[in-house]
C-alpha angles and dihedrals in degrees: 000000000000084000091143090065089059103037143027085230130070120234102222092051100046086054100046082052102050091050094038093245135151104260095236082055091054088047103046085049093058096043089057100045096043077061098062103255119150119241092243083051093053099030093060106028102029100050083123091070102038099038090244105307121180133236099257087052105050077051094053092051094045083059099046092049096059099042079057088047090049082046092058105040084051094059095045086062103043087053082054102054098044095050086057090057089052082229088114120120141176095257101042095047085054088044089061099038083056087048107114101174135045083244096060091047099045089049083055091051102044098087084056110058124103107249127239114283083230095056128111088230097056110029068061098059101044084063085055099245091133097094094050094048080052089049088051091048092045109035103355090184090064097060125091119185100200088072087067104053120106115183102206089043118089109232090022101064102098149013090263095054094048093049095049087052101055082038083059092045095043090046085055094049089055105047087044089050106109098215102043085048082044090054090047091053100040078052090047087050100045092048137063112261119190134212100218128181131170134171110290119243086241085071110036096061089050084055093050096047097048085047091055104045087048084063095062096042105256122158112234121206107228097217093172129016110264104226096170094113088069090075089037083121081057099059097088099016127162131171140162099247078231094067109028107120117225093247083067106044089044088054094045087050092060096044092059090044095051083043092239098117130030117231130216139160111214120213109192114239083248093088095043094055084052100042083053097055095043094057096042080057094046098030109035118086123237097246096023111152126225095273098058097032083061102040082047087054100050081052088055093047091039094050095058099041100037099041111358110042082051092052097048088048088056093041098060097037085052090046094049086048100050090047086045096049094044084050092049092045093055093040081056100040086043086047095049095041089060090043096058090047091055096133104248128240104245128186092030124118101220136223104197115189125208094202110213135159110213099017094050121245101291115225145205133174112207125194121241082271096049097256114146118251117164127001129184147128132250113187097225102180104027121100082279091062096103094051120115092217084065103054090032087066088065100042087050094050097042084051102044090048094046079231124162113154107070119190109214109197107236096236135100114339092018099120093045088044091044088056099051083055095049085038085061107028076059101054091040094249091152105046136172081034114085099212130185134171145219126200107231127194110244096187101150097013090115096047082049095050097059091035121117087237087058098040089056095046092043103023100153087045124110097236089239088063094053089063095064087044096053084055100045085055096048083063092055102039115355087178101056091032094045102051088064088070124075098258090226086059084059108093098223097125149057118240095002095147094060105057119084107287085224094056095046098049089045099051094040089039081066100050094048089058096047094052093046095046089046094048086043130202146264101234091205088046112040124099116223084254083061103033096048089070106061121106114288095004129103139182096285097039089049096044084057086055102057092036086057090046094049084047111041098023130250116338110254099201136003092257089074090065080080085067098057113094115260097013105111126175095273087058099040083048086066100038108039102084096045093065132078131211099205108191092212085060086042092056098049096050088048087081087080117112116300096175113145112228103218109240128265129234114220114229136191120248083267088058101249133128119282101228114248107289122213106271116280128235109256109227119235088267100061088049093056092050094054092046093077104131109131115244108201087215094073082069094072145059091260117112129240098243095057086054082107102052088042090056088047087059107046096055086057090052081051085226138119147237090244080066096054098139103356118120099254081064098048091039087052094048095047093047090048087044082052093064100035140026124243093242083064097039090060105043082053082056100039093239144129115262094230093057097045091055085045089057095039081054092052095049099055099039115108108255105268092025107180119193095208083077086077093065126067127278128255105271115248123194129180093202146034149205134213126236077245076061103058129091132196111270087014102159103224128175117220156135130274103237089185149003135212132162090268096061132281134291111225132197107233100171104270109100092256127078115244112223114224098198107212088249083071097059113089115201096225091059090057103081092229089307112142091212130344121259144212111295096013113143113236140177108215138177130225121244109167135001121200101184098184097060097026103242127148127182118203138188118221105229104171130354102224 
């Protein structure tokens, strides 16, 4: 990597040091990845090589390594700049190549770029005062300003003007000079600084104005909804920037920016007066007489309050946003991992319910595949409401359909269209069905439902109907239905709207296609939505996949993916084992056209036949398609390229594929594991201990084995309460819906998520669990209700 050449570190050891890793396991990362493997690839069939290292972690790495390869093209440049400007020495050189962050390069740096033409400084130095500022900094008593003044030349005109020129120069010399920055920030580190906000003038004065004109009695038009009572916590605020928690600087971010709070760092004086000290010792002269110790002085003073007291204050609001806005992007990508790999309810045909007001709750009723059976509307809480034509729409399809599981989407109108189906679940409305209901988020459904994705799979649906299809499916299957969505359009976090988009696509990107490599799919199943984000695909390569299925007829064994165009070996090395070949979805598409096509001779242009020709070499392509036999190892998690060991293996198991996760497979491994250990196992087999546990794994694991299954099950209720309902130290049982640094909102069945603050949540109630997570089931207790805003505090009291 010829890193040596640009830094006096070396890259696989910084990183190695920064993530608390052994320094082989650093190296082998990065080569693998400098080889364009995929993290799930890495992650599953090269554990030998990263120590088993997860997912997140490898992650974590890959984004570590090119923050340190920006680091080091940035000082390579830098070097290069300064040495242009012949400004270049031996200590600063080594200085840079010592630099390990942007921020240290760029501090190095500072001193050396050229101003603003709009600067003091260096509006200052275009009229040549520069040597004499020099003159005041080095032997004051030699410098006379009067030989500076030009009358006919702005800025020059006059003693004052000169003197606040060289003041402007100096000022500048002093906030770009490395040790005297290097004094301010050893003083900032060593003192409490403090994050304040308070309510900006701006509204307060709205406040006091509407406060006033509702005294006399004056209407006031509402022309935009006032929100400013969400950041009322932020009105007198005051934290240690040590201490303040992401939630908070990401709130008070938003505040500032809405103009709602004003936003300010405070330095204690403390670092000024020292400051202060410091400088009169390094600026001032030996022999300097009264004038120039106290023109020195004003630059000192100037040079804090005017340039480095500023910077500082940017520089620790920048570096609490960019801590706050990492810790929001994992809390998201941690929330929507848990959310794709929500099990799916399989077997169940599906009502989903696109609640809405004015426009009526938009339904679907999906199959136990997702096909559409039956769409409509029924206008539940309009004047029709009461009617019996609009709940006997829903009995009768339900009916029709044999549905009982129905999927509300948790928008507008949720809570009121939540309460007419427990209203009739309750009164039997909709006997002999035995239905039941699960609230669903719907974030994204809408932007799904007018999407050209959406518009070629539903082409004859109205667009509001999609929406209630899309729910009903998430039910089904979130993983397939949810990768279809943009994952920042999927409301799993707190403050996502205001990271960086790039940061955020590129972090949730990644968890997508780690859940949907993990889950892996069925290649005669998946859609390209699907299919595109599996490791090592993409939309194109996808897109060729399905277009060789719908052509040629279902895939027979993972091999015939090196037919399809664009996927070379590099891509089917990642892919390939992510993807199933499933003989019941085998069978089914079978059913595509197997006509033969008689063969044509070929004729000369007299039409007559061309004489036999020598055989002809058959292209990769024919070989593959003839190659079509099934291998009931493409059915499992185990890669292609262990396919030898496996067989190995299993000849010494003296068993054979057909038994792949029935119980004479799993009876034989556990009696050979009996006698022997798997470290064993696998030197007798020449193998990695890591992929003969992998293969162990495939071989005993029941044939269509989801991993989803691990994790709890969407929660179903047949009834619900009302806040009204609740009472103090009421014991409920529910769902978190969300988590953040400050605790987890949890769905207990009232239309309003309750909040568990992290103070509530006792260690010894969370079954060795670190922090609870999206899905998990909880029993909580209420502490407080506070109807009129909506807020309920609860108390974890056991996770289920």
């Amino acid at each position: 990597m010829g890193d040596s050449n640009i830094c006096n570190w070396e890259l696989t050891q910084l990183l190695a040091d920064r993530l608390s890793l052994e320094k082989w396991v650093a190296r082998n990362v990065v080569q693998l990845l400098d080889q364009d493997n995929t993290i799930p690839f890495i992650a599953r069939y090269r554990k030998e090589q990263t120590n088993n290292m997860e997912a997140d972690k490898i992650r974590e790495l890959q984004a570590v390594y090119e923050e340190l390869k920006s680091v080091q093209a940035k000082i390579v440049s830098v070097i290069k700049a300064i040495e242009n400007l012949n400004k270049m020495t031996p200590t600063l050189k080594t200085a840079l190549k010592n630099a390990e962050t942007m921020d240290d390069v760029d501090y190095l740096y500072a001193p050396f770029k050229t101003g603003s033409k709009r600067s003091l400084a260096e509006r200052a130095r275009e009229l040549g005062l520069e040597p004499t500022a020099m003159k005041v900094l080095q032997n004051p008593n030699d410098v006379n300003f009067y030989t500076c003044i030009q009358a006919s030349k702005e800025g020059l005109s006059s003693m004052a003007e000169v003197e606040t020129g060289v003041k402007h120069i100096i000022a500048d010399i002093i906030a770009k000079d490395k040790a005297t920055m290097d004094k301010v920030r050893d003083l900032c580190k060593n003192t409490w600084i403090k994050l304040e906000s308070t309510k900006s003038k701006k509204q307060s004065k709205k406040t006091e104005a509407t406060k006033a004109l509702k005294k006399e009695g004056v209407k006031i038009k509402v022309e935009k909804q006032d929100t400013s009572y969400k950041y009322e916590n932020y009105f007198d605020f005051s934290v240690g920037i040590k201490n303040a928690m992401p939630h908070q600087v990401l709130a008070i971010n938003r505040g500032e920016k809405q103009k709602v709070l004003s936003v300010k760092v405070n330095i204690p004086d403390w670092v000024k007066n020292n400051y202060i000290k410091y400088c009169e010792r390094k600026w001032i002269p030996l022999y300097s007489n009264d004038y120039f110790r106290k023109l020195i002085m004003d630059c000192v003073e100037d040079a804090y309050t005017r340039l480095i007291h500023p910077l500082m204050c940017r520089h620790f609001r920048s570096e609490l946003t960019k801590v706050a806005e990492k810790a929001s992007i994992e809390v998201f990508a941690t929330n929507l991992k848990r959310l794709l790999l929500t099990p799916p309810v399989r077997g169940k045909v599906v009502m989903g319910v696109d609640p809405g007001f004015r426009n009526g709750c938009k339904i679907a009723v999906t199959s136990a595949t997702g096909q559409i059976l039956a769409t409509d509307v029924a206008f539940l809480h309009t004047g029709r409401a009461n009617s019996d034509h609009e709940v006997d729409k829903v009995r009768n399809l339900l009916l029709n359909n044999s549905c009982e599981t129905v999927a509300i989407g948790n928008g507008t109108a949720c809570r009121e269209t939540e309460a007419v189906f427990s209203d009739l679940i309750q009164r039997r409305y909709f006997a002999p069905l035995s239905v039941m209901y699960c609230i669903v988020s719907e974030d994204g459904a809408s932007i799904y439902s007018v999407s050209d994705e959406a518009k070629k799979e539903m082409p004859n649906l109205d667009p509001n109907l999609r929406g209630a299809v899309s729910i009903a499916r998430r039910l089904q299957d979130p993983l397939v239905e949810l990768v279809k969505i943009e994952p920042k359009h999927i409301g799993v976090g707190m403050y996502q709207h205001d990271i960086p988009e790039s940061q955020l696509k590129t972090s949730l990107d990644g968890v997508t296609e780690d859940c949907v490599s993990f889950v892996g799919i069925d290649l005669n199943f998946c859609t390209v939505s699907l299919l595109r984000k599996v490791a090592g695909m993409n939309a194109t390569r996808a897109k060729n996949v399905i277009q060789y299925r719908e052509k040629n007829g279902s895939f027979k064994n993972r091999e015939q993916l090196k037919a399809v165009k664009g996927l070379g070996p590099k891509t089917y090395e990642q892919c390939a084992g992510f993807v199933r070949i499933m003989p019941i979805t085998c069978n089914s598409l079978d059913a595509c056209k197997q006509e033969t096509v008689p063969e044509e001779v070929p004729t000369t242009s007299t039409g007559k036949r061309k004489a036999a020709a020598g055989k002809t070499r058959k292209t990769k392509k024919q070989k593959l398609d003839e190659n079509v036999d099934p291998n009931p190892l493409d059915m499992t998690c185990i890669h292609p390229e262990s396919y030898g060991v496996t067989h190995q293996l299993l000849n010494r198991l003296k068993c054979s594929v057909a038994e792949i996760g029935h119980s004479d497979m799993i009876n034989t491994i556990k009696c050979t594991l009996s006698g022997c250990s798997v470290e064993w196992l696998a030197g007798e087999l020449g193998t990695g201990v890591p992929t003969l546990q992998l293969i162990l794994d495939g071989l005993q694991q029941p044939i269509g084995h989801d991993i989803r299954e691990e994790f709890e099950k969407p929660l179903f209720r047949r009834g619900m309460t009302s806040i009204n309902d609740l009472r103090l130290g009421t014991v409920l049982t529910g769902r978190v819906a969300n988590t953040t640094h400050f605790g987890a909102f949890v769905d207990i069945g009232v239309g309003r998520h309750g909040l568990i603050h992290t103070s509530n949540m006792k260690k010894e109630r969370m079954k060795g669990k670190k922090t609870l997570e999206l899905g998990d089931k909880v029993e909580v207790k209420v502490l407080s209700i506070e109807a009129a805003r909506g807020r309920i505090g609860l108390e974890l009291i056991a996770v289920n």
